[in-house]
C-alpha positions as CSV (number, residue, x, y, z in Angstrom):
1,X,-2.7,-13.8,-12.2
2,X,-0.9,-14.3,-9.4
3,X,0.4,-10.5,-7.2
4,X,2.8,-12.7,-5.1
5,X,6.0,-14.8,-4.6
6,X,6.7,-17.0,-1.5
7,X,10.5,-17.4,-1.4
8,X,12.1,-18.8,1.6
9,X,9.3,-18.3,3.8
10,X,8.9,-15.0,3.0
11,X,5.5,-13.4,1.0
12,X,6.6,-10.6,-1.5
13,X,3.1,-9.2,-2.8
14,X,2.2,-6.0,-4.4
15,X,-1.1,-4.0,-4.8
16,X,-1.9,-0.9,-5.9
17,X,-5.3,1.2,-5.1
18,X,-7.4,2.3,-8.3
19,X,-8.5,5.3,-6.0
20,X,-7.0,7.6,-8.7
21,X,-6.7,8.4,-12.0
22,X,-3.4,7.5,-13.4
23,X,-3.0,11.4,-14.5
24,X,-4.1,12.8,-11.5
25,X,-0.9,13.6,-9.4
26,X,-0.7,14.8,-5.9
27,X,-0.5,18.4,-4.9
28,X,-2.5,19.1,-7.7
29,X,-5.8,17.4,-8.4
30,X,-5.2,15.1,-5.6
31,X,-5.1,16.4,-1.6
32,X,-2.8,15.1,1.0
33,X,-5.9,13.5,2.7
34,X,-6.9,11.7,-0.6
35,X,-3.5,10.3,-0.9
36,X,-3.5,9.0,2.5
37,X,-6.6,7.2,2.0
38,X,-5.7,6.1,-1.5
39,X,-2.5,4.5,0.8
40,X,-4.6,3.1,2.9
41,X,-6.4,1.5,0.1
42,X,-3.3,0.4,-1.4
43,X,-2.6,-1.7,2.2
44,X,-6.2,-2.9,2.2
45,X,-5.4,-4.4,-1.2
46,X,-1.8,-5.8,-0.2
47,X,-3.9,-7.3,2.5
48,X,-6.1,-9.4,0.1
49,X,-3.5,-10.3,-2.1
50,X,-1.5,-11.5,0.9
51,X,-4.5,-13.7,2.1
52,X,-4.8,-14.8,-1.0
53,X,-1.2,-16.4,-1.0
54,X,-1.0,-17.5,2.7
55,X,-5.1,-18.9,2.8
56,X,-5.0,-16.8,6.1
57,X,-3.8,-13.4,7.3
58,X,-3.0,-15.3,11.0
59,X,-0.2,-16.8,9.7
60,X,1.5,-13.0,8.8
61,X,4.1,-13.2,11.6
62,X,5.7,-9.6,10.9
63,X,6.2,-6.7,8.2
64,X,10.1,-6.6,6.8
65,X,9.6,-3.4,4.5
66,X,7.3,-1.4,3.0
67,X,7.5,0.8,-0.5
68,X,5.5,2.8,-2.4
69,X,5.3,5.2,-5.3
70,X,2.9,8.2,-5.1
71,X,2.5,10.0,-8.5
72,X,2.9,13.8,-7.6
73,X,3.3,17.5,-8.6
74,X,7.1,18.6,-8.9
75,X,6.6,20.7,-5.5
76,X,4.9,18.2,-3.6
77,X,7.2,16.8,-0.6
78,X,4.9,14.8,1.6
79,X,5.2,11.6,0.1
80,X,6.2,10.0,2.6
81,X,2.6,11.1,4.6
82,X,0.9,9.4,1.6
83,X,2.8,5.9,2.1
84,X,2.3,6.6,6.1
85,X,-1.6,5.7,4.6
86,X,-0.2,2.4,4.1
87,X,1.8,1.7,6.9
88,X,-0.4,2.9,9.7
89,X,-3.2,0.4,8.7
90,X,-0.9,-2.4,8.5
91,X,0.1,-1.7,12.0
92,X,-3.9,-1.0,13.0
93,X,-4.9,-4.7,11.8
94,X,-1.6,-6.7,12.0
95,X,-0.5,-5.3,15.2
């Protein structure tokens, strides 16, 4: 099954990282450091799904937008830290 669509030039994919058990939640079973890294993964995974649709990650000219969803505890806030995962290893290996 395809994780992609290329509509005018442009490659909308989606991943997800399997780090995690659907149930555990951040701030609770899961650290702030986990869900970086599970972010991380997550980007690692949009990468191959991305190569996958383009034959090449070369051809990857820029990033328009990045989203994620982090499954957490009511008083966690740092979600955003957790998609930072994501987006700071996009910008290590795409530049």
């Amino acid at each position: 099954m395809n994780r992609f669509k290329l509509p005018g030039g442009l490659v909308w994919a989606g991943a997800d990282c399997n780090i995690c058990n659907r149930v555990e939640r951040l701030g609770a079973e899961i650290s702030l450091d986990q869900g970086y890294a599970a972010g991380r993964q997550s980007a690692l995974n949009l990468l191959a799904v991305t190569r996958q649709a383009l034959g090449r990650l070369a051809r990857v000219e820029r990033v328009v937008e990045v989203n994620g969803n982090a499954n957490s505890a009511p008083d966690f806030d740092c979600q955003p830290e957790v998609i930072n995962g994501a987006s700071d290893l996009l910008a290590e290996i795409l530049g």
